[in-house]
Steps between C-alpha positions, in 0.01 A plus 500: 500500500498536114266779536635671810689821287186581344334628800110506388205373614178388239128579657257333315182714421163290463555279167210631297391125368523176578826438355807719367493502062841259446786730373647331169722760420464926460729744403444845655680848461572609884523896552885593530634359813765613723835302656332236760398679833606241756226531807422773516165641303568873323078552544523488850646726820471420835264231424248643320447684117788731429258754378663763411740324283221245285523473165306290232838428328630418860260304620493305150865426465499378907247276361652412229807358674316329788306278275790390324670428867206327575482278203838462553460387902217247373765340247823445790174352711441248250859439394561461920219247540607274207860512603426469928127372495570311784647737706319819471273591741131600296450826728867599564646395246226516166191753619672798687747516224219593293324695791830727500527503154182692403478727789635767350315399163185512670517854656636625216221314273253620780608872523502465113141444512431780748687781280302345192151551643552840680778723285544392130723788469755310722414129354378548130202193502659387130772404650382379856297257331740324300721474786186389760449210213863402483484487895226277516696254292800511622362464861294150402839358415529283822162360469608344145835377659501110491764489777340719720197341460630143596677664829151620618301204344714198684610705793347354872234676641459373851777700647371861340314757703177609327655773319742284345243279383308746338816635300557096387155488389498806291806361337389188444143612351625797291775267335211208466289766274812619303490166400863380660309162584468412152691313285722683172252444232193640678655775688564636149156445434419715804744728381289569164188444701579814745721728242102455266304575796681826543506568190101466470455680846722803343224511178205461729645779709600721212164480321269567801706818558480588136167473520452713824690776326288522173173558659436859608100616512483929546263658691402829389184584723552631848136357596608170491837553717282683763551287778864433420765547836774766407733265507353234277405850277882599504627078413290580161527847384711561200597848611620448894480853519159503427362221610122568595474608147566176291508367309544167641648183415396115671802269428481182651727586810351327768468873724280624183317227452412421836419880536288528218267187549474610931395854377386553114094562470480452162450115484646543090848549656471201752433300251754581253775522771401147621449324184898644432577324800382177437612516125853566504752285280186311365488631105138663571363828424721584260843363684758346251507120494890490540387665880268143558611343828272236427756261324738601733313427824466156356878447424617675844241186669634225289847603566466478880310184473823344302705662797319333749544182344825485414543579888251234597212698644177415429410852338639862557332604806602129667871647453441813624373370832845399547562888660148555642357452838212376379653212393288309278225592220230355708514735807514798287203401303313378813583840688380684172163351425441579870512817507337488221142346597461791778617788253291407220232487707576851616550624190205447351314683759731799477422533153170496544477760727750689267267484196193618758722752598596609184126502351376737808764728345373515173694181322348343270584157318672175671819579693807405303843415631611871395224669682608289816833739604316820483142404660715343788685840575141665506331262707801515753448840490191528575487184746821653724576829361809415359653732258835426493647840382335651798632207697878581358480809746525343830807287318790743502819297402726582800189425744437153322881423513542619838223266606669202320801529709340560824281179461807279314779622819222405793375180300866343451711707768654667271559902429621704189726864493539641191856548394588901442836509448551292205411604185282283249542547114176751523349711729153299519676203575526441893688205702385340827668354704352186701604370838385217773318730755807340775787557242660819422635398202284498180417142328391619223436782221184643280503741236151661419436674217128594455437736244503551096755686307672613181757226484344229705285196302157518483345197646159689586384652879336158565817258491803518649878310574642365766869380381764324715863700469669219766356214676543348856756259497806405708746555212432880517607516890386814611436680213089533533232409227336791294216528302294762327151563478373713191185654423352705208302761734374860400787773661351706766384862295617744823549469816131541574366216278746182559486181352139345489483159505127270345480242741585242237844701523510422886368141456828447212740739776441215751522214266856599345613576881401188618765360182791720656495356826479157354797594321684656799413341834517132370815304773676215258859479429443412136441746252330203305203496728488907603227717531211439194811219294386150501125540684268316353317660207173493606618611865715776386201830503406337872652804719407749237148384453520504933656874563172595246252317751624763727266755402191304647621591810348843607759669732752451199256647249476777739881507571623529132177734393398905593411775244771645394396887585420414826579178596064378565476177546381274169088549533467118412493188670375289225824311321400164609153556307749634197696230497208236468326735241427296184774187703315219326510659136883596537606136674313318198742684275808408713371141488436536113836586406667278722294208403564621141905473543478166628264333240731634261765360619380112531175537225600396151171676399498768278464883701193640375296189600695469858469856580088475405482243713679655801289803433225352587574369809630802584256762426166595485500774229569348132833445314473765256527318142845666409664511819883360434652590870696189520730627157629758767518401795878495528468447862444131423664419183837713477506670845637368873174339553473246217310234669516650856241789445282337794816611754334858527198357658669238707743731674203748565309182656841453747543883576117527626546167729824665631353807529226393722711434801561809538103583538474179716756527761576856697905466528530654183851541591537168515395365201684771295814347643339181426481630160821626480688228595310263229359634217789805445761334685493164285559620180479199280716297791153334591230310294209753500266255642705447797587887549044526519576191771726680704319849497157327556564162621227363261480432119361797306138514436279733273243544753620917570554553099193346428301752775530783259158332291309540796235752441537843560 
């Protein structure tokens, strides 16, 4: 096979649009690279990380060579179909070339990533990213391959297994948006089209983070930080080493921000830090004009109108249904505007009892959307008790993670050992290994690294990573998928005071863990279709959004909780009453912004006119007069969510429907296997739709999701 001597395999993470940008031409200075390495990958021993050994320049120059190989592989493919395109065999002979081609790219691309994110003094992030960008471009190359496109588009389908179908279709509709469909004159319009729509996306991006830099507002007064959590104290100080002393800085970092509006007093601060917020990149209060997203927003919309055109889709979001589960504009919109008749409903008389709430506690004056965070965190309070630093104390890390793997092994039938002998590239950094509870041999590996660091990127305590070193796929024989899950968490201060973990920390813990075994346990042959790779967008955050639903259940809240001095039980049985707290106001502002993405992706109307309109169907509080949130929300117009913002909500909607079978039916044992076998063993080998089928033998319905607006 043309191919065969190159010995690699290519594992397609998630595309992060609709289509890959066309590639008319780049020149790019690799890092130094070494006489071709055959098979065998210099990063790895024994199957796994060669830790002791890594180097950025290492790691780098493997890269380096293995996406020229690959390239290379996706150039003999093409030259083999034109020259035997009646002989070749589409999966022998045209996809696992490429399969083998990239495996070694991927882990090395993956591992890469890993080092980048958790030890810049190994893999210097100036030079991971330009590599991570050259990656991405070299690895769209057979989705803007006319000859590999044709293979998939005119090959039979009626002798395929499921799997294989799935792999043709993803084919078929990733070269469709590239444009391969189209004939010479316009696919060099969609050439300029895309290489303009980047280039707008890359201004719109740039100024909103310009913007977010500039503003800084000091606060001097220890009064008015009074109430602050250490931790949110520490994320501000100027001097680290002094922290409770200030002075203190709010920059619009999403764990300030947030902090500040849950627990600031002094209503001048709210309002400032809110008003900076929904200002950013829009030329006000005293922003220069170059920074304006305004123009920009406009041009970014246009652009992917022209896109869709030239593709033949009615609008933007009409093409990006192509790789939804939804499937069409109308069901999304239907589904929305649902949801939304209950929760406005609700909303309005959580407010109310907000602002009565408020005024008992000496407020004065109509409650504003900036007063809404912090008189929602003293009501709760005061309703259940809920403090959430006192809270953090029945959440010791190792209790919370030992929790997650009791309830994940006797859900699927699965159990984890930690690896000892093998050494990661730092001492924080621990490997487990995962095996069927029947096999002695492990399927798969995890790499956990929880807490913060000199060294290690901050990406804030709330967030987290979950990246995919090698997938599941037949090509890779028996060399097991890995994956590593990375957090931002506080280091324990002694012995006696470990790791405390807010419960919004345990709630994101189960979320990103829920991601790794999607990424580990899926059963396909095709790298193509493994673990989170080709799912759906709006289907993708299903299992995460499902592990999370975990913590309704009260023997796991007790399981994974217990003070860390003594081990008490967590005084509190109350977290379905927290979780509905304020449900109506927070689900209108779901519904808001992904109602907001799609109108401005098929409206032609101007944005401040279509976002004052959505407002107030939205809300009950008013649109303040210079609120410009839609010049940054990058989620929508530059980000992975551009016109698919709504996903978040639907895959919540599916994860609560799934979820409640496991409150409805006792053989919980069942069920997880039941579970197992569909929605992590899939992959992307199955149309979501059909893998909710076979897990609940109905269609999906928002009947559970919607149960969280029932009163308290």
């Amino acid at each position: 096979m043309a191919c065969s001597i190159l010995r690699r395999k290519f594992a397609l993470a998630r595309s992060k649009g609709f289509y890959q940008q066309i590639r008319t031409g780049y020149i790019v200075l690799l890092p130094e690279t070494g006489p071709p390495q055959g098979d065998k990958n210099p990063l790895f021993k024994n199957g796994l990380p060669d830790a002791e050994n890594l180097s950025g320049e290492k790691c780098l120059s493997t890269l380096g060579n293995q996406l020229l190989d690959f390239e290379h592989c996706i150039r003999e493919v093409e030259n083999s179909i034109i020259e035997n395109k009646d002989e070749l065999d589409l999966f022998e002979n045209v996809l696992e070339p490429i399969e083998e081609s990239g495996s070694k790219m991927e882990a090395t691309w993956g591992l890469s990533k890993v080092l980048y994110l958790t030890e810049s003094n190994i893999m210097p992030p100036q030079k991971y990213v330009l590599m991570h960008n050259r990656a991405r471009k070299a690895r769209s190359a057979k989705f803007n391959s006319k000859p590999i496109y044709n293979m998939f588009k005119n090959c039979d389908k009626n002798n395929l297994t499921e799997e294989e179908q799935r792999v043709v279709n993803k084919f078929q509709i990733e070269g469709k948006l590239n444009g391969l469909d189209l004939p010479p004159e316009k696919k060099e319009y969609l050439s300029l089209l895309l290489v303009g729509l980047a280039n707008e996306k890359e201004k719109f991006l740039t100024s909103t983070q310009a913007t977010i830099r500039n503003f800084r507002h000091t606060i001097h007064d220890p009064v008015k930080v009074s109430n602050f959590p250490d931790r949110l104290l520490y994320s501000m100080a100027q001097d680290k080493a002094k922290y409770k002393n200030g002075p203190w800085d709010i920059l619009l970092n999403p764990s300030i921000t947030d902090g500040v509006l849950a627990y600031c007093s002094d209503r001048d601060v709210r309002w400032n830090t809110w008003m900076a917020l929904r200002q950013v990149a829009s030329g006000l209060s005293g922003q220069s004009d170059e920074f304006n997203n305004s123009f920009r927003l406009e041009k970014i919309r246009s652009l992917r109108r022209d896109i869709a055109a030239v593709l033949g889709y009615e609008s933007y979001i009409h093409m990006s249904m192509e790789t939804k589960m939804a499937g069409s504009l109308d069901v999304v919109k239907s589904t929305l505007y649902r949801l939304l008749e209950k929760a406005k409903m609700l909303q309005e008389k959580e407010l109310t009892k907000l602002q009565e709430f408020a005024y008992d506690r000496g407020f004065r004056g109509s409650m504003e959307m900036w007063d809404i965070t912090y008189w929602e965190r003293e009501q709760k309070q005061d309703l259940y008790q809920w403090d959430n630093m006192k809270i953090s104390e029945y959440f010791p890390l190792e209790t919370v993670f030992k929790g997650i793997l009791n309830l994940t092994s006797r859900t699927f039938g699965i159990r984890f050992e930690e690896e000892k002998k093998v050494k990661s590239w730092h001492p924080d950094i621990k490997l487990y290994h995962i095996f069927n509870n029947e096999s002695p041999n492990p399927i798969a590996g995890l790499y956990i690294d929880f807490y913060s660091r000199d060294g290690k990127m901050d990406t804030g305590t709330g967030s987290g990573h979950v990246v995919g070193i090698r997938p599941v796929a037949k090509i890779l024989g028996t060399s097991q998928p890995l994956a590593a899950m990375i957090f931002n968490f506080p280091p324990p201060k002694s012995n006696k005071e470990p790791c405390l973990l807010h419960f919004d920390d345990v709630e994101n813990m189960f979320k990103k863990f829920g991601q790794a075994l999607q990424q580990l346990l899926s059963h396909v042959n095709y790298s193509e279709v493994s673990g989170l790779s080709n799912i759906e967008w709006d289907a993708v955050e299903v299992v995460s959004n499902f592990m999370y639903l975990w913590l309704k259940d009260t023997e796991v809240l007790k399981e994974i909780s217990g003070h860390y001095r003594d081990g008490k039980p967590l005084p509190f049985n109350k977290i379905e009453q927290i979780r509905k707290h304020m449900a109506g106001y927070r689900l209108c502002q779901e519904i808001y912004l992904a109602n907001l993405d799609l109108d401005l992706h098929t409206s032609k109307e101007f944005w401040l006119p279509l976002m004052k309109k959505l407002w107030q169907e939205h809300f009950i509080l008013p649109l303040d007069s210079k609120d410009n949130h839609p010049l940054s929300f990058t989620a929508s117009v530059c980000g992975d969510l551009s016109g698919a913002y709504y996903s978040r909500l639907w895959a919540r909607m599916l994860a609560e429907d799934a979820y409640n079978s496991f409150k409805t039916d006792p053989d919980r044992a069942a069920i997880g296997l039941r579970f197992r076998d569909t929605f992590l063993g899939f992959g992307g080998a199955c149309h979501p739709s059909e893998v909710f089928r076979r897990f609940q033998g109905r269609d999906p319905s928002p009947e559970a999701f919607e149960d969280q607006l029932n009163d308290n």
